[in-house]
Structures are given as C-alpha cells and as structure tokens.
C-alpha positions as CSV (number, residue, x, y, z in Angstrom):
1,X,0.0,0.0,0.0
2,X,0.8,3.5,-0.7
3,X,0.2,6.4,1.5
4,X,2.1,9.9,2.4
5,X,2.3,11.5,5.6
6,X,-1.0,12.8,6.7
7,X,0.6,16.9,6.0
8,X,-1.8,19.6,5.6
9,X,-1.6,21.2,2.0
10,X,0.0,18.1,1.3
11,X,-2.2,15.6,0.8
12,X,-5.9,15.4,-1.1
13,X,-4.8,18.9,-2.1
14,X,-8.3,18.8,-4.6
15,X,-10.2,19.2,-1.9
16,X,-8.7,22.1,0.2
17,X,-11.3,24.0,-1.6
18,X,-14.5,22.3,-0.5
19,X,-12.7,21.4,3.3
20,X,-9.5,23.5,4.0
21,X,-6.5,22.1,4.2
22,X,-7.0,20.9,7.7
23,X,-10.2,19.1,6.8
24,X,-8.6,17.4,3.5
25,X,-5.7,16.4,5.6
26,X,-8.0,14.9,8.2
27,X,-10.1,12.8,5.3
28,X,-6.6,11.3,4.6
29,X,-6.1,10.0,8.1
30,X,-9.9,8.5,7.7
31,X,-9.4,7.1,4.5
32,X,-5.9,5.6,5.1
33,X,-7.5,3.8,8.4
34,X,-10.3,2.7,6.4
35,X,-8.3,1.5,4.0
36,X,-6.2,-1.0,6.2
37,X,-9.4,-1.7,7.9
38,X,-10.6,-3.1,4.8
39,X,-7.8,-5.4,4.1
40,X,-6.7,-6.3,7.5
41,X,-8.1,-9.7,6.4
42,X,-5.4,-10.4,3.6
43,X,-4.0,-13.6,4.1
44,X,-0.6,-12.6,2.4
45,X,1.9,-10.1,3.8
46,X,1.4,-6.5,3.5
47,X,3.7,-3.2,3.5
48,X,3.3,0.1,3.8
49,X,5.2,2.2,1.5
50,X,5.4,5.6,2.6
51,X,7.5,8.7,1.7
52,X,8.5,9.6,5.7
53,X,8.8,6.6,7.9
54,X,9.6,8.7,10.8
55,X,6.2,10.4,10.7
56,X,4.0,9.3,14.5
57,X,0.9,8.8,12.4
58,X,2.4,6.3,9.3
59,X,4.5,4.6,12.5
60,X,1.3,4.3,14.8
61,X,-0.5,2.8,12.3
62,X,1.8,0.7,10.7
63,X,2.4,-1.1,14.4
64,X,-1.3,-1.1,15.0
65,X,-1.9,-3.3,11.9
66,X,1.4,-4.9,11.8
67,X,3.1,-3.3,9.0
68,X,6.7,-3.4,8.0
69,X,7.0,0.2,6.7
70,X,9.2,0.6,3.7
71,X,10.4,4.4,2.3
72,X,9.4,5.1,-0.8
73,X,12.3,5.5,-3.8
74,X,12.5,9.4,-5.2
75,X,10.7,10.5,-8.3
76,X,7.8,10.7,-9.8
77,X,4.7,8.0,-9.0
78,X,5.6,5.9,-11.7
79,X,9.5,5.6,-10.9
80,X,8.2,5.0,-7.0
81,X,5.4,2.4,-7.9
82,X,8.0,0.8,-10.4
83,X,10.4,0.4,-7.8
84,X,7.9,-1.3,-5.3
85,X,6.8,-3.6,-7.6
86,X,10.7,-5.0,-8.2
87,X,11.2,-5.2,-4.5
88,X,8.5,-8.3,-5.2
89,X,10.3,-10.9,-8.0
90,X,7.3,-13.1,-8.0
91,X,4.6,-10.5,-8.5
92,X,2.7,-8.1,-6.0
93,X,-0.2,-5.8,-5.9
94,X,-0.5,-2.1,-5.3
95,X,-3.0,0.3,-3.9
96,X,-3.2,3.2,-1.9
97,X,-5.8,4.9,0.5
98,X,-8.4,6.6,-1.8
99,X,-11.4,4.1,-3.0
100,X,-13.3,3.5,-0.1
101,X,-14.7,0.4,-1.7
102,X,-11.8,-1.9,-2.2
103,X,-11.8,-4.5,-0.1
104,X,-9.6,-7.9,0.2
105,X,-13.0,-9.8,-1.9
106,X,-11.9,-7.4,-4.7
107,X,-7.9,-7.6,-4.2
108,X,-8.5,-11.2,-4.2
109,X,-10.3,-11.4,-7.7
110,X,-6.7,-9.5,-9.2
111,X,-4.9,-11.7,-7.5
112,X,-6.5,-15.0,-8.9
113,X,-6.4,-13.2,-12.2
114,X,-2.8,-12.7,-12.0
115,X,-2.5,-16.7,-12.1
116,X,-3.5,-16.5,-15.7
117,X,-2.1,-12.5,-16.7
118,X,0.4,-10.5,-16.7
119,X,-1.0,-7.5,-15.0
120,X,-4.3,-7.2,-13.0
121,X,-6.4,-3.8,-13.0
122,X,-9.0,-2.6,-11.0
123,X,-10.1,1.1,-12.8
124,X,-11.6,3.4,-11.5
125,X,-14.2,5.4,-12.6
126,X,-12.6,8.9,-13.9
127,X,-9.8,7.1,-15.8
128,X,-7.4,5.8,-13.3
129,X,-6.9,2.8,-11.7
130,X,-7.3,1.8,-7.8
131,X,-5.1,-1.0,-8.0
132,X,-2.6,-2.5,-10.2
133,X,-0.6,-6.4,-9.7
134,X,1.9,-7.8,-12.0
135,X,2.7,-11.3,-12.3
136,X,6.3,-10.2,-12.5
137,X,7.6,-6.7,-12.3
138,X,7.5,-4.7,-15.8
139,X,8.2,-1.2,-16.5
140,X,5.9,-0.7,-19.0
141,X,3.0,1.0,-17.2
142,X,5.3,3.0,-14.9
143,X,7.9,4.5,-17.3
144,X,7.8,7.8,-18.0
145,X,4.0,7.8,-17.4
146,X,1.9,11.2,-17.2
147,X,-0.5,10.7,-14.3
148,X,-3.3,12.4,-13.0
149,X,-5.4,13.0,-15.9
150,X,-8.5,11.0,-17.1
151,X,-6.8,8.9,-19.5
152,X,-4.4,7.4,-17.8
153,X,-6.3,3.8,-17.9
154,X,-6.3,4.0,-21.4
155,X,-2.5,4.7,-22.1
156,X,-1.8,1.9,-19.4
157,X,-3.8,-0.5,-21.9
158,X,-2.0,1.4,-24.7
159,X,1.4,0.4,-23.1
160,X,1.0,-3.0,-21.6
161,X,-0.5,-4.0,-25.3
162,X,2.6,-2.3,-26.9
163,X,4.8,-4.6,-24.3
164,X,3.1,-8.1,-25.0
165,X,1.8,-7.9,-21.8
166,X,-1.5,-9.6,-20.9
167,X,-4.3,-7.7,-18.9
168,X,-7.4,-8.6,-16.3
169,X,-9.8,-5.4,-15.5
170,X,-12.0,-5.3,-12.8
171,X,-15.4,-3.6,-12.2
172,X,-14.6,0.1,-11.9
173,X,-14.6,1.5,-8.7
174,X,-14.8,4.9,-7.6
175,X,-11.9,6.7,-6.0
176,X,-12.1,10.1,-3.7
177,X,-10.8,12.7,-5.5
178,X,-12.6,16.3,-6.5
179,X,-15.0,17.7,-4.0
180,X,-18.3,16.0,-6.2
181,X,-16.7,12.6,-5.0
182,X,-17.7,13.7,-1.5
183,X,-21.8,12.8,-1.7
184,X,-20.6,9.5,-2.2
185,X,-18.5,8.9,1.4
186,X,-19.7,6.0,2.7
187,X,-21.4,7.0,5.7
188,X,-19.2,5.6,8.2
189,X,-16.8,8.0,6.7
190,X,-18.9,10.5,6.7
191,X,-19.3,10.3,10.2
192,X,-15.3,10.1,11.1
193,X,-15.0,13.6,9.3
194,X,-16.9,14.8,12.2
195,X,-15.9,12.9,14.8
196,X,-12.5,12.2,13.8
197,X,-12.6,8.4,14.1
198,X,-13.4,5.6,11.2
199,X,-15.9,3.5,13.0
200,X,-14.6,-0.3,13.9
C-alpha cells in the first residue's frame, strides 16, 4: 500500500477547496484507516510504503496493523510504484488509500487473475486505476508515465498491449478525488469527518 504522511496542504490537495487544508488532511487520516481496515483480512503479507517513515501517524498505524514500513524510492509515482513492484520478484499488488470500496473480496479477484495475466487492473471510474498487480515486475506502465489526468487507464492498456503484456480489469470502482466525490463517502466516513474516528 501506498500512502504519504498525513501533512496539511499536502495531501488530497483537490479538496482544500470544499474542506480547508486541515479538513482534506484529516479525510486522509480516515481514508488511510479505512483502507487497512478493509484489508486487514489479507491472508498474504502487507507493507506500507510511505514517503516519511519517521512520521507518528504512518509509525502508529503501521504497528497497529502490523506493518513493516518501507520508504518510498525518489521520483515521480511511476518511478516509485516501479520500484515497489521490483522489490517483489514473484509479483505483487499495489494500492493506496483513496477508494473506499476496495476491499480484500476485490484484491483477491486481481490476484486470482494474476494466475493466468500478466497485469491485473481494477479502474476506476474517472480514468485511473485503484489498484494494479503484476505477475512479474514490468516497467511498462510506470515509465515515463503522465499521471493524474482522465486517461491514464487508457494509455496503461495502450502500453501493456505495446509490451506483450497480458491484462485482467476489474469492475470500476470509484476513487475520492474532486469535492463532487464527497456525496458519495460511505457513511461511516462521513461520520469520522466529524468525529475524527473511522468507526470499527
């Protein structure tokens, strides 16, 4: 899993608009503890791959869920993602902290699929992807990528084809984003905005 240090101005800096940068930064805390919630339940091994291992917050909640924490490489996110993906020889899966509705039933499904492809995507819906696994680490969906536009699904199909590199999609999922993702926070979420705890 991905993540960054929970930094106001830092972090879900789309939404400083609609929440300030104190509320954004708060919905990160939120969604990150939702997110290990929701795959606490993995039966494999997970890390946390984070770009400050000395932060409190990323360190508490790495030893609450039992988390080696590993620093994310410099660069851009496809030179970091491509690096986390060789630290795993015989393939892996990535996500980070901001669809709400992944859960391990979903991971699981791209896992399986990896048994049979090369890469396993779950897309979101406004182009992007929630999670991506490769069978064996490949740099074609990482290098020298331009991210965070609503295309970015497309050129990783684009690529992988390009490479000879087999591909399982997912249902789409949504992702938390733009302030018109927030009517959409399941309410449990909702809630830990105002109360500033993800409900167990």
């Amino acid at each position: 899993m991905f993540a960054k240090a929970p930094v106001p101005g830092k972090v879900k800096t789309r939404l400083i608009p609609a929440l300030g940068a104190e509320g954004a930064c708060s919905l990160y805390q939120r969604l990150l503890e939702h997110c290990l919630q929701q795959t606490a339940d993995w039966p494999s091994e997970r890390f946390l791959y984070v770009d400050q291992p000395a932060h409190p917050e990323l360190r508490a909640l790495a030893a609450e869920h039992g988390l080696p924490v590993r620093r994310q490489v410099e660069g851009d996110l496809g030179e970091r993602m491509m690096s986390a993906m060789a630290d795993f020889p015989g393939g892996a899966l990535l996500i980070g902290s901001d669809c709400p509705a992944l859960d391990t039933q979903a991971i699981a499904r791209a896992a399986a699929a990896l048994q049979s492809h090369d890469t396993a995507i779950i897309p979101s819906d406004d182009g992007g992807y929630v999670l991506i696994g490769q069978r064996q680490p490949h740099p074609a969906p990482f290098e020298q990528m331009q991210w965070s536009h609503a295309k970015v699904m497309a050129d990783t199909r684009q690529r992988l084809h390009r490479a000879g590199l087999s591909l399982w999609e997912g249902e789409p999922l949504w992702d938390l984003d733009e302030p018109a993702d927030l009517p959409r926070l399941p309410p449990a979420l909702a809630r830990a905005l105002r109360t500033g705890r993800v409900s167990r």
